[in-house]
TIRO-2110 file (N, C-alpha, C; in Angstrom, 1 decimal):
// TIRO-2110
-8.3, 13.9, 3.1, N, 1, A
-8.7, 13.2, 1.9, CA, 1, A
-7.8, 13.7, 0.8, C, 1, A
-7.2, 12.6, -0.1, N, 2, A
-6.5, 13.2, -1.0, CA, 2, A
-7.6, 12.6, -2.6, C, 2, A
-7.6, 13.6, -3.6, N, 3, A
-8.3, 13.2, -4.4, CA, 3, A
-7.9, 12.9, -5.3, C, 3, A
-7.8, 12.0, -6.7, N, 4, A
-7.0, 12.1, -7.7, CA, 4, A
-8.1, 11.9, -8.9, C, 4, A
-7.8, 11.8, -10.0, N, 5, A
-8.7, 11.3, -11.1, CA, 5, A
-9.9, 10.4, -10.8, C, 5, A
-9.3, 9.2, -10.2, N, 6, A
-10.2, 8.2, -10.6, CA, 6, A
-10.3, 7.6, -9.1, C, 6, A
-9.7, 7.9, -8.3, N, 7, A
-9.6, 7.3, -6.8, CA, 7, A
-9.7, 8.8, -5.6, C, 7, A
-10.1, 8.5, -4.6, N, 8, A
-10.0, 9.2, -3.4, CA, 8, A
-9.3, 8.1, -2.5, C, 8, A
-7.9, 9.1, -1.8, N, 9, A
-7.5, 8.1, -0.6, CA, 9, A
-7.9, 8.8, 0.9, C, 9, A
-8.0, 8.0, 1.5, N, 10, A
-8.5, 9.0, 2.9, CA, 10, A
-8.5, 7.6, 4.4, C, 10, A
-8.2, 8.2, 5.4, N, 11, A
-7.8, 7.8, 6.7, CA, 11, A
-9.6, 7.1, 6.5, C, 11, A
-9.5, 5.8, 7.4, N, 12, A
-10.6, 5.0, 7.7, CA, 12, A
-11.5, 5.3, 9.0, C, 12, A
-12.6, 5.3, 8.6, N, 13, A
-13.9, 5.7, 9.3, CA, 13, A
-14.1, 4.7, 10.4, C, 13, A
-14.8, 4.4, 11.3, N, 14, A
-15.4, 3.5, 12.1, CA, 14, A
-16.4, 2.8, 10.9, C, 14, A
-17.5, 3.6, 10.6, N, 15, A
-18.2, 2.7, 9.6, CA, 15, A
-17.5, 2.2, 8.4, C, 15, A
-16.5, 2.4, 7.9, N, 16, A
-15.7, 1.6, 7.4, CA, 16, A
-15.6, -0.1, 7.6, C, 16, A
-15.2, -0.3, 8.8, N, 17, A
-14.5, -1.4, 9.4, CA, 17, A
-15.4, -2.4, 9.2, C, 17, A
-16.1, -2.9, 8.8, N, 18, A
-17.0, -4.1, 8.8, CA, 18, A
-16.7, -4.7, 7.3, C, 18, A
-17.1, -3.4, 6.8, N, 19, A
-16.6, -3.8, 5.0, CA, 19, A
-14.9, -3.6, 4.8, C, 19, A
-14.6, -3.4, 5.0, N, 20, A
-13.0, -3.5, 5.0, CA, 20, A
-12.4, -4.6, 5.5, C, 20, A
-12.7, -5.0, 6.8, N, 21, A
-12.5, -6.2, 7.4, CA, 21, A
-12.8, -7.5, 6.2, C, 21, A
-14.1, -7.2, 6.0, N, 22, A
-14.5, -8.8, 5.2, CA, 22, A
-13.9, -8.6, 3.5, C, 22, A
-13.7, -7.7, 3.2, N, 23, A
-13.4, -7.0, 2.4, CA, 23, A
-11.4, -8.1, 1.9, C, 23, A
-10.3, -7.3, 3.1, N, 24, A
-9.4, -8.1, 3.5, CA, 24, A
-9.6, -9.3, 3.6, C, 24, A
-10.8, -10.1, 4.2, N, 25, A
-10.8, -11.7, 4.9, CA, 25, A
-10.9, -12.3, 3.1, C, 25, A
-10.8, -11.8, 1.9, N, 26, A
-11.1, -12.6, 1.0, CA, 26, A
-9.9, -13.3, 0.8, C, 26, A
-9.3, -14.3, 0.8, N, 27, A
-8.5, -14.9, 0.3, CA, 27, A
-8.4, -15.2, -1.1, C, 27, A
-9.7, -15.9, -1.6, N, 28, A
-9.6, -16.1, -3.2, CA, 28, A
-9.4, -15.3, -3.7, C, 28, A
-9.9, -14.0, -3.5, N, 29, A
-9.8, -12.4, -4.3, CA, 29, A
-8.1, -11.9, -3.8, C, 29, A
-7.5, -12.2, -3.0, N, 30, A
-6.0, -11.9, -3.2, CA, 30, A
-5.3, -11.3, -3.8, C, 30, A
-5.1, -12.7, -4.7, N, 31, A
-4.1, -13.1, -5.8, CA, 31, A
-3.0, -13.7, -5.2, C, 31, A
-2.0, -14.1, -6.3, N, 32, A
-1.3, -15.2, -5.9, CA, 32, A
0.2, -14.5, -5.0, C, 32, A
0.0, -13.1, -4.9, N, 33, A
1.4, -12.7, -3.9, CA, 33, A
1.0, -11.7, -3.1, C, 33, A
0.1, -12.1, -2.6, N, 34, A
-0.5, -11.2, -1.1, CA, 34, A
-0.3, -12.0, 0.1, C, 34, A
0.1, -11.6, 1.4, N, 35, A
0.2, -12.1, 2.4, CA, 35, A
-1.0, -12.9, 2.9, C, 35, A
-1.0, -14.0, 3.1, N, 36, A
-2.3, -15.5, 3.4, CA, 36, A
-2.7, -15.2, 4.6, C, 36, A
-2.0, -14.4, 5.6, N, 37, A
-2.3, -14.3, 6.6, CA, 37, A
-3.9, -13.6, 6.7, C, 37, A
-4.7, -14.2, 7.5, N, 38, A
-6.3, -13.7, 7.5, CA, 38, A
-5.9, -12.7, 8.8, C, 38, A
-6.8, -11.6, 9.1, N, 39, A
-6.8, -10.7, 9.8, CA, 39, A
-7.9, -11.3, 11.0, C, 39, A
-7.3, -11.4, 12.2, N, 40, A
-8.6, -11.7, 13.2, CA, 40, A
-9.4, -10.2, 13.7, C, 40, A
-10.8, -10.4, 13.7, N, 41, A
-11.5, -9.4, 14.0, CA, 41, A
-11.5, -8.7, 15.2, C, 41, A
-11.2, -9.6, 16.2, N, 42, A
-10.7, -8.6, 17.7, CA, 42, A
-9.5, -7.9, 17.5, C, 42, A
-8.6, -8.3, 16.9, N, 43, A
-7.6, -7.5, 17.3, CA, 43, A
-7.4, -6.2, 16.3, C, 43, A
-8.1, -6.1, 14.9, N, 44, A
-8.8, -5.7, 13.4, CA, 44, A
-9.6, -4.1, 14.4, C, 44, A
-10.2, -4.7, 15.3, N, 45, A
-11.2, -3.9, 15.3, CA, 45, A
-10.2, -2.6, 16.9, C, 45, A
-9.2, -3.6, 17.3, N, 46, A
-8.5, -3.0, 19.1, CA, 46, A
-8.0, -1.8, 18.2, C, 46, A
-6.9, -2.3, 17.0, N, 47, A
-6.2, -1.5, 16.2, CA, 47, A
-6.8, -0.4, 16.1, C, 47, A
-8.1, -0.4, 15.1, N, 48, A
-8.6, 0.9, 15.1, CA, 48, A
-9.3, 1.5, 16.5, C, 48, A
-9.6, 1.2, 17.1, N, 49, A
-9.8, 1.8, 18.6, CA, 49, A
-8.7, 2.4, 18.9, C, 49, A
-8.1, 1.6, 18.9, N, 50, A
-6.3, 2.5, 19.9, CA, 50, A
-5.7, 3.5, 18.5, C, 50, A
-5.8, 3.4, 17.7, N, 51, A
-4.8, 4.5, 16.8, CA, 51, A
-5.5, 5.1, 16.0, C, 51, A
-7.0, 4.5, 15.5, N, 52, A
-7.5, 4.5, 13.9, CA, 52, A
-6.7, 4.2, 13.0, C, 52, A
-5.7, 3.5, 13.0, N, 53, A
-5.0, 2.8, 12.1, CA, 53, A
-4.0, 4.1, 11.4, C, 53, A
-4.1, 5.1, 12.3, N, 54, A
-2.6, 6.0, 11.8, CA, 54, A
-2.1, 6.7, 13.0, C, 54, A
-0.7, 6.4, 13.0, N, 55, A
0.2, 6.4, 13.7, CA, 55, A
1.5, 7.5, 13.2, C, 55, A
2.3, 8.0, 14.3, N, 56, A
3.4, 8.6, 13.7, CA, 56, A
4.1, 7.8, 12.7, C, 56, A
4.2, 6.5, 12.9, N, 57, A
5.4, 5.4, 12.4, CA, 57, A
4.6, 4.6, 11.4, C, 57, A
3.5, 4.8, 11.2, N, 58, A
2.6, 3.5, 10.6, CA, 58, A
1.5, 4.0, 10.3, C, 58, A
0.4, 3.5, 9.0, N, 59, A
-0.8, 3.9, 9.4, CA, 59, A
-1.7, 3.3, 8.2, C, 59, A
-2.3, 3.1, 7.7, N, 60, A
-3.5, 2.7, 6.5, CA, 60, A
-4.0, 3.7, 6.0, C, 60, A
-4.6, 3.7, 4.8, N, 61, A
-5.3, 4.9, 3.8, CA, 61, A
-6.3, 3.3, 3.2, C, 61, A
-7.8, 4.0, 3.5, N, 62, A
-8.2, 3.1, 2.4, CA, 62, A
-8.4, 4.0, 1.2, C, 62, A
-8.5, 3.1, -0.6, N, 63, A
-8.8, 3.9, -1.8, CA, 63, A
-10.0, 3.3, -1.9, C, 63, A
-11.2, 4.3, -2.4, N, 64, A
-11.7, 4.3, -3.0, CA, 64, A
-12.2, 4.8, -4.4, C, 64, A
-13.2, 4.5, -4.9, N, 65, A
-13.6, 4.8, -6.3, CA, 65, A
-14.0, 6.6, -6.2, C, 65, A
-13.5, 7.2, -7.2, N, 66, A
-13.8, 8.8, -7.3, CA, 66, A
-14.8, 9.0, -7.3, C, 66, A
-15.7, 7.8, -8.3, N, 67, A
-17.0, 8.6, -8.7, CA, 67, A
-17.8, 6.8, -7.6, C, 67, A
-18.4, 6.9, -7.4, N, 68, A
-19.5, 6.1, -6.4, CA, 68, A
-19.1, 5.8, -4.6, C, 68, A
-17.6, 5.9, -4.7, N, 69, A
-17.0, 6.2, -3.3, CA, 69, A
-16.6, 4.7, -2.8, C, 69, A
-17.1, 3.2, -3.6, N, 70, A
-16.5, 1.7, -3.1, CA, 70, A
-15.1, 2.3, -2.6, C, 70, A
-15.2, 1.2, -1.8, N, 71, A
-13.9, 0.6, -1.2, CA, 71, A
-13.5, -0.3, -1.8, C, 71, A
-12.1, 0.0, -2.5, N, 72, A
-11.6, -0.7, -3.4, CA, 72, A
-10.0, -1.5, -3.1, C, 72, A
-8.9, -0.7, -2.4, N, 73, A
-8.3, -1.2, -1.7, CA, 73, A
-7.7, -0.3, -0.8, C, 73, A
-6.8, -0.8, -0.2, N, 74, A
-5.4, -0.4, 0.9, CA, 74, A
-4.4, 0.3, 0.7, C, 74, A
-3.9, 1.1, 1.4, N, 75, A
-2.2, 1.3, 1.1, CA, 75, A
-2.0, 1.7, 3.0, C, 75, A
-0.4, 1.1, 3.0, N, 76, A
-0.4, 0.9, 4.5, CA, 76, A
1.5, 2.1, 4.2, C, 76, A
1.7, 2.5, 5.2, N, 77, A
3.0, 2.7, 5.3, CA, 77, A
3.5, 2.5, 6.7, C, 77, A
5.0, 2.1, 7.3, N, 78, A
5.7, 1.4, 8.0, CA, 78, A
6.8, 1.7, 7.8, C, 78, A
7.4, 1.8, 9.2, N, 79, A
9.2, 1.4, 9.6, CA, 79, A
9.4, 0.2, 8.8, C, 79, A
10.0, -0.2, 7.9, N, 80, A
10.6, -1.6, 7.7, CA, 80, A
12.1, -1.7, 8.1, C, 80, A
12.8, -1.0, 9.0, N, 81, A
14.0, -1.5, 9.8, CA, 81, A
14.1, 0.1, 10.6, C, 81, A
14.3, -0.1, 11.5, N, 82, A
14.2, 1.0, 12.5, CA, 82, A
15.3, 2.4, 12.4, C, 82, A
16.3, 2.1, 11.7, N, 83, A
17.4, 3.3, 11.5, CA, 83, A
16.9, 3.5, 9.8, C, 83, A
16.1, 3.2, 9.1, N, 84, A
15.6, 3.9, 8.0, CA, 84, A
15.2, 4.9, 7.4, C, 84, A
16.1, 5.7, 6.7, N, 85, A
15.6, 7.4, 6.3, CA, 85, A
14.3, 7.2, 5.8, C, 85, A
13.0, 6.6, 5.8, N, 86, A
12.0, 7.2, 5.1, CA, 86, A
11.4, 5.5, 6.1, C, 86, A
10.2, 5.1, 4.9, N, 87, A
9.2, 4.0, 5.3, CA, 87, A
9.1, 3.1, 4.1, C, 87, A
8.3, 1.9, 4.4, N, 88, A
7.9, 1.1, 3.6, CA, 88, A
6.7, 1.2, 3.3, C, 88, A
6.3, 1.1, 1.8, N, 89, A
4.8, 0.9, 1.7, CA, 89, A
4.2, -0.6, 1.3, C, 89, A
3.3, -1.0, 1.7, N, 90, A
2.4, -1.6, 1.0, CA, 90, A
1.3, -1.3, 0.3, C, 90, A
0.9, -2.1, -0.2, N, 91, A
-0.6, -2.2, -1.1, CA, 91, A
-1.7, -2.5, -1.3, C, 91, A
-2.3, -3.0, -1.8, N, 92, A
-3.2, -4.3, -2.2, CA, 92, A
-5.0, -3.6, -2.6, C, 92, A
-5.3, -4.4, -3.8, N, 93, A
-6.4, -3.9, -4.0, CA, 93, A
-7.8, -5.4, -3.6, C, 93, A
-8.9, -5.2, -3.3, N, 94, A
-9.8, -6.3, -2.4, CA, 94, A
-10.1, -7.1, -3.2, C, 94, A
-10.0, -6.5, -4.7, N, 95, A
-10.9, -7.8, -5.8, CA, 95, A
-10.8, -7.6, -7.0, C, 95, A
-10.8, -8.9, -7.4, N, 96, A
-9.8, -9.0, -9.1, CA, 96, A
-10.6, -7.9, -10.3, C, 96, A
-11.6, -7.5, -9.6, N, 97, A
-13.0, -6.5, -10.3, CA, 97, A
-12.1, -5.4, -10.8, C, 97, A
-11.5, -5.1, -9.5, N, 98, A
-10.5, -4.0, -9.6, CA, 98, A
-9.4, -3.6, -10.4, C, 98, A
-8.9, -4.8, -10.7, N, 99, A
-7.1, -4.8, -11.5, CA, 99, A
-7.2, -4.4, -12.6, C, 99, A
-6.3, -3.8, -13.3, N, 100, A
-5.8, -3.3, -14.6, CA, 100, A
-6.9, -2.0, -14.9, C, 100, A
-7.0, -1.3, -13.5, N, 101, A
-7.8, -0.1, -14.3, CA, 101, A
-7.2, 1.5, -14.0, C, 101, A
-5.9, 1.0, -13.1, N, 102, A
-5.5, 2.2, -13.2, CA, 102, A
-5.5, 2.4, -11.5, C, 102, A
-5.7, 2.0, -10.8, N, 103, A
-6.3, 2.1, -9.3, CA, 103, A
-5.1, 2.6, -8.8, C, 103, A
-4.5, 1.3, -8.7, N, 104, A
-3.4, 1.3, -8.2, CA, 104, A
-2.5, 2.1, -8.4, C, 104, A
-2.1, 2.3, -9.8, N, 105, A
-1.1, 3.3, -9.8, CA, 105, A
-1.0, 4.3, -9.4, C, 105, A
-2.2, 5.1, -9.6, N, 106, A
-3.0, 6.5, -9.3, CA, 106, A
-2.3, 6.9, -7.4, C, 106, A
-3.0, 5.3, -6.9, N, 107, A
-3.1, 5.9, -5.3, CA, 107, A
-1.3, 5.7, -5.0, C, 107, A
-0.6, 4.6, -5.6, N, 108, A
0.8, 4.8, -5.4, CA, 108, A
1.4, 6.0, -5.5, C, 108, A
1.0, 6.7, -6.6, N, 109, A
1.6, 7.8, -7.0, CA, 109, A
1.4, 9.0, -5.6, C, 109, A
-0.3, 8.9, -5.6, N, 110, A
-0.5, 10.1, -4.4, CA, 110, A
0.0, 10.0, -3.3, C, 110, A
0.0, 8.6, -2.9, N, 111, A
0.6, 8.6, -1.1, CA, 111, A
1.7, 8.5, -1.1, C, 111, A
2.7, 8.1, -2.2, N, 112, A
3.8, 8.4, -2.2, CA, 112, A
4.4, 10.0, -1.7, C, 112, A
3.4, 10.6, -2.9, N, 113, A
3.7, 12.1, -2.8, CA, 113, A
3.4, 13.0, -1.3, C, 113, A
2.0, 12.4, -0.8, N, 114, A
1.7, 12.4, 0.4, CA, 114, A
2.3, 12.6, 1.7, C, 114, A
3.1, 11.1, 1.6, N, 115, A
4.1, 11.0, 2.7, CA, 115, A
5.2, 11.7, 2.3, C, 115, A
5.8, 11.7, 1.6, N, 116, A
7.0, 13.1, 1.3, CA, 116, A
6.4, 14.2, 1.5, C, 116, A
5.2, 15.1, 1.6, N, 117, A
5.0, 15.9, 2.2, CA, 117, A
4.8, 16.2, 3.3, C, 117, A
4.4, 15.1, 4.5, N, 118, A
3.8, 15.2, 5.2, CA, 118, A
5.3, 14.4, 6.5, C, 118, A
6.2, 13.7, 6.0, N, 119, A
7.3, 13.7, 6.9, CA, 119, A
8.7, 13.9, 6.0, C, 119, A
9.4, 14.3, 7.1, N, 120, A
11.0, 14.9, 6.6, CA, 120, A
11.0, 13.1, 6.4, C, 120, A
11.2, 13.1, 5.6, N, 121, A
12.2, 11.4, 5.0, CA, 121, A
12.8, 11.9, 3.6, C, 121, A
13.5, 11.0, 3.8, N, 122, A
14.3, 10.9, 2.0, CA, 122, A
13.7, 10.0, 0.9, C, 122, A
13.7, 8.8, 1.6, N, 123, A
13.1, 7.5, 0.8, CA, 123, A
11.7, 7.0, 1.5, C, 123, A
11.2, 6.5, 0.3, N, 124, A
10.0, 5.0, 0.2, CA, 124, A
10.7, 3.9, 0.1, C, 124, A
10.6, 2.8, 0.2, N, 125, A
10.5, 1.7, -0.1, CA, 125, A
9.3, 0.6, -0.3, C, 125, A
9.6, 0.0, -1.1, N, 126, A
8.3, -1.1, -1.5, CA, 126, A
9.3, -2.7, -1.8, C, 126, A
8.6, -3.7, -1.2, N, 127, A
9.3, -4.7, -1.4, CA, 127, A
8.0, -5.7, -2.0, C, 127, A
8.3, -6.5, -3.4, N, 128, A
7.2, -7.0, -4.1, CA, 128, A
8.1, -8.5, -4.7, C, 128, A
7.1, -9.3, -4.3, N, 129, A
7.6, -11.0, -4.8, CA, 129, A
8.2, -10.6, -6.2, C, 129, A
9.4, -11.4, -6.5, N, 130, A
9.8, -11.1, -8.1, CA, 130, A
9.3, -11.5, -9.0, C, 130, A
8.2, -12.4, -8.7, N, 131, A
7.3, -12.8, -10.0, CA, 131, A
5.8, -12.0, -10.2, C, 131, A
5.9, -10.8, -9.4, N, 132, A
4.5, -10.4, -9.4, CA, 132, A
4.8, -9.2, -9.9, C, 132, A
4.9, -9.3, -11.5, N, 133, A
4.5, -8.1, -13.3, CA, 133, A
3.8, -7.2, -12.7, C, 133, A
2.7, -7.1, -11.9, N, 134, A
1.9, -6.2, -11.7, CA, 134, A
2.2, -5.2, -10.8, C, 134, A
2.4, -5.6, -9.8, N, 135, A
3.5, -4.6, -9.0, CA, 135, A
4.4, -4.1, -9.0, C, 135, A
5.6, -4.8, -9.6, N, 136, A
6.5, -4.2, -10.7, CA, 136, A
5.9, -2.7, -11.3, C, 136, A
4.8, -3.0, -12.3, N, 137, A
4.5, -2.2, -13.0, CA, 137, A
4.0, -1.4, -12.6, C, 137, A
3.6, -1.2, -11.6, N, 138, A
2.7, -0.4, -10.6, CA, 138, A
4.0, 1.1, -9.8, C, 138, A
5.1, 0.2, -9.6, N, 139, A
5.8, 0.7, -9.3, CA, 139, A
6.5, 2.0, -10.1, C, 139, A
7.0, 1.1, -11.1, N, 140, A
7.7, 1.6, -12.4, CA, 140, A
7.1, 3.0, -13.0, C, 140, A
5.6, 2.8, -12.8, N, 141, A
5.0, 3.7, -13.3, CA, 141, A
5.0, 5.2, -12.0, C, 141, A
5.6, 4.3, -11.2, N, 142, A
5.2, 5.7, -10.4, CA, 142, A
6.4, 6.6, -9.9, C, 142, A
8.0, 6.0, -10.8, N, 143, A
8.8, 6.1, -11.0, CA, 143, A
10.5, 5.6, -9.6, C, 143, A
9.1, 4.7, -9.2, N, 144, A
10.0, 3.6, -8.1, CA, 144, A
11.4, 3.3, -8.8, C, 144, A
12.5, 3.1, -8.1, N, 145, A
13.3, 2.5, -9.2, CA, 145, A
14.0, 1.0, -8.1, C, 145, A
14.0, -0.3, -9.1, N, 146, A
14.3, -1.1, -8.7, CA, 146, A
16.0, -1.4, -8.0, C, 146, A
16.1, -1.5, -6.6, N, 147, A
17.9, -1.4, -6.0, CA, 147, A
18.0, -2.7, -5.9, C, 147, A
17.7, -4.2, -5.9, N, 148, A
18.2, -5.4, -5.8, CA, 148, A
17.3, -6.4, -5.5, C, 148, A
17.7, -7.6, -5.5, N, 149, A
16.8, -8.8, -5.1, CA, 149, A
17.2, -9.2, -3.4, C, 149, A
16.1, -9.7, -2.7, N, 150, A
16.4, -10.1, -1.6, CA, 150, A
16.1, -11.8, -1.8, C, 150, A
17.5, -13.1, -1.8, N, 151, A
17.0, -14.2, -2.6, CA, 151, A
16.5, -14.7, -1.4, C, 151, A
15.4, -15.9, -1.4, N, 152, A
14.9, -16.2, -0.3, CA, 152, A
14.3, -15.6, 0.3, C, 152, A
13.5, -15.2, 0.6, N, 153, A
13.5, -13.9, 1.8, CA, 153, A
11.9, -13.9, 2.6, C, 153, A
11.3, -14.1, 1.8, N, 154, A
9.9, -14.7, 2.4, CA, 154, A
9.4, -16.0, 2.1, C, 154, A
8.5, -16.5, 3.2, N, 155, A
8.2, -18.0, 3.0, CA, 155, A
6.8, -17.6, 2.6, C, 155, A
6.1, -18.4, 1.5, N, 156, A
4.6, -18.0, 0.7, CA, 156, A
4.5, -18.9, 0.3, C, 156, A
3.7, -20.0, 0.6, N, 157, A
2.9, -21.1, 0.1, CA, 157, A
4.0, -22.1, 0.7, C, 157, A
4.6, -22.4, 1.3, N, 158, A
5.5, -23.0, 1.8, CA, 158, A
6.6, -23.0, 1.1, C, 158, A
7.5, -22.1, 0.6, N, 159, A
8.1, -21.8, -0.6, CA, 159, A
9.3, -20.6, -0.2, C, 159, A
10.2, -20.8, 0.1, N, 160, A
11.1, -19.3, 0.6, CA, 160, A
11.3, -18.8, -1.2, C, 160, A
10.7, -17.4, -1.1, N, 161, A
10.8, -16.8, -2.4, CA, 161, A
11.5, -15.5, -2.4, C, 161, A
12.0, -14.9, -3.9, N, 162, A
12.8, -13.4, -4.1, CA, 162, A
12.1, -12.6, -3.6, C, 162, A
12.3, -11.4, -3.1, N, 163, A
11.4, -10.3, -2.8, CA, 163, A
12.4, -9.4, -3.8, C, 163, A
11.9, -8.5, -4.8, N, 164, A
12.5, -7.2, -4.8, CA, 164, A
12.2, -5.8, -4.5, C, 164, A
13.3, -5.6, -4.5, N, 165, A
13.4, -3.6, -3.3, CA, 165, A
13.1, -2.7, -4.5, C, 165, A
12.3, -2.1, -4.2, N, 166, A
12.4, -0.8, -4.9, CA, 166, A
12.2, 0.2, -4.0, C, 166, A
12.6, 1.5, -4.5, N, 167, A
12.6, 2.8, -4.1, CA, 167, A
12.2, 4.2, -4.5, C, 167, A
12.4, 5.2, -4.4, N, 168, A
11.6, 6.4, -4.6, CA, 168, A
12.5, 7.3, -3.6, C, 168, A
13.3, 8.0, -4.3, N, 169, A
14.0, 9.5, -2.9, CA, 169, A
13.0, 10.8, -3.1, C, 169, A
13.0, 11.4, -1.9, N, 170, A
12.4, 12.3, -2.3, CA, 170, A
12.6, 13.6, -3.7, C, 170, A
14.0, 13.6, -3.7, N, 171, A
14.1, 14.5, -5.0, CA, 171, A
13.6, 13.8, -6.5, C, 171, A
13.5, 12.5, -6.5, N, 172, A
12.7, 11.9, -7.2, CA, 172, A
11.4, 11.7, -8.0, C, 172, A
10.6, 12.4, -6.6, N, 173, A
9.2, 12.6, -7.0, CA, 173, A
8.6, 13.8, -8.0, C, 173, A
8.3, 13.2, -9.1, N, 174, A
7.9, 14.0, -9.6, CA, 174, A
6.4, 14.5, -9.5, C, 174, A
6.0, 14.0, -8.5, N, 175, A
4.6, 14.3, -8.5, CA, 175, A
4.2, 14.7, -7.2, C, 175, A
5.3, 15.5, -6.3, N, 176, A
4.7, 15.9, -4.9, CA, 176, A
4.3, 17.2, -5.4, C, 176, A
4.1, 17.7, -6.2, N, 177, A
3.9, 19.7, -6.3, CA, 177, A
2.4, 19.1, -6.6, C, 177, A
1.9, 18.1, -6.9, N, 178, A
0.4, 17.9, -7.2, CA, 178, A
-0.6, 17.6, -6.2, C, 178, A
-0.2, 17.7, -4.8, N, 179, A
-0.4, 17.5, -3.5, CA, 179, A
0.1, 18.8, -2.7, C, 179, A
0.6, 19.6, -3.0, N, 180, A
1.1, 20.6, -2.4, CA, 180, A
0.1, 22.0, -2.8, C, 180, A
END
């Protein structure tokens, strides 16, 4: 369990999975550049049977709240191309309840620092629609720095849209000695 001010991140429980599953299934709670794809519950539930959802190459953290312990959102990390010095992260928080309180940033900041301790890699990566400010800023703040646009690159709402790359090297982090 990693602890920070305002969030706790930590590997997912079995009694987890019910509320996390339905949690994920919200679609209206989203927002407008989160993947539509709905999660089916047999294969939701094989996942964590066969790995608990962490793997050498891959794995989930859910955040929750410091002080009452909700489940508030996700952070996932991943190979995003297989000869890559480091991983890709994702994100996502379960409900608009949540946004603009600092959540996010907080747990980017830790699992960033996290996985730079915890594997020899050089880089993070994060790839975020170019119209979505909040991610952006999420990033920015955690001293991600933007390397280019990918034009086209995902289809979302029927729509091929920008993705952009950002990154994080490890001598970059200023905040792995706060995890160590």
């Amino acid at each position: 369990m990693i602890k920070g001010n305002n969030v706790i991140l930590r590997t997912i429980k079995g009694s987890d999975l019910k509320e996390m599953f339905n949690l994920s299934s919200r679609l209206s709670e989203k927002g407008a550049f989160y993947n539509l794809e709905l999660p089916s519950e047999p294969l939701f539930r094989k996942d964590f049977k066969d790995t608990g959802f962490w793997q050498k190459n891959k794995g989930k953290m859910i955040i929750t709240t410091a002080k009452g312990g909700e489940i508030v959102g996700e952070l996932a990390f991943f190979k995003g191309m297989n000869n890559m010095a480091g991983y890709e992260i994702g994100f996502q928080l379960y409900s608009r309840e949540h946004w603009n309180k600092g959540y996010m940033s907080e747990s980017v900041r830790l699992f960033s620092a996290y996985l730079f301790a915890l594997k020899p890699i050089q880089r993070l990566q994060a790839l975020v629609f170019s119209q979505d400010v909040a991610s952006h800023r999420v990033l920015e703040k955690c001293k991600y720095k933007q390397e280019g646009t990918l034009r086209k690159a995902i289809l979302h709402y029927g729509n091929y849209t920008d993705v952009d790359v950002f990154s994080l090297l490890r001598e970059d982090d200023p905040y792995l000695s706060e995890i160590l």
